[in-house]
C-alpha angles and dihedrals in degrees: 000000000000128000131224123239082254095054099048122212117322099248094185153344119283093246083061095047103050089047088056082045096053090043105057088041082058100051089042080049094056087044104059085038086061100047086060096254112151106241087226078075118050106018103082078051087064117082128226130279088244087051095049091056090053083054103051090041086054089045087055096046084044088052081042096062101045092279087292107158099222120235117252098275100048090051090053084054092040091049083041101054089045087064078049096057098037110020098185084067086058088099093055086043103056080036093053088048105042124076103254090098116043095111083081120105087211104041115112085235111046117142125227103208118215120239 
């Protein structure tokens, strides 16, 4: 398969990639367990192993590209074109890029309300 400009270089295969992912919740897991937070909390905040990838795959095309956050319609080609690459992670995509999240600190689209 060959990626677009948008998309960078593929680094690994998605197997690869969701075992770095569950690695790294767990650990964030472990963290906020440590500090003395109640999971009830915080768990539903953390995204999904499948989500973190997407984001991991976004933080590597944004190094990619000097560091340079993309503009709103780069980072919908560069989500897209990361469905394209590894179609199992579609679902978190879509996900990623719909509305249905934007209550999460971490989440591309959150939206900051004026008061």
């Amino acid at each position: 398969m060959t990626s677009s400009p948008d998309a960078g270089p593929r680094r690994a295969s998605l197997e690869l990639l969701r075992a770095e992912a569950s690695d790294e919740l767990t650990a964030l897991v472990h963290e906020r367990l440590r500090e003395g937070e109640d999971p009830w909390d915080f768990m539903e905040d953390l995204p999904s192993v499948d989500e973190l990838v997407v984001f991991l795959l976004r933080a590597e095309n944004i190094a990619a590209n000097d560091g340079v956050r993309p503009t709103a319609a780069r980072q919908y080609r560069v989500l897209r074109q990361i469905a394209f690459d590894y179609p199992p992670l579609t679902p978190a995509v879509w996900k990623l890029l719909g509305d249905a999240n934007t209550h999460r600190r971490w989440d591309a689209v959150v939206r900051v309300d004026a008061p």
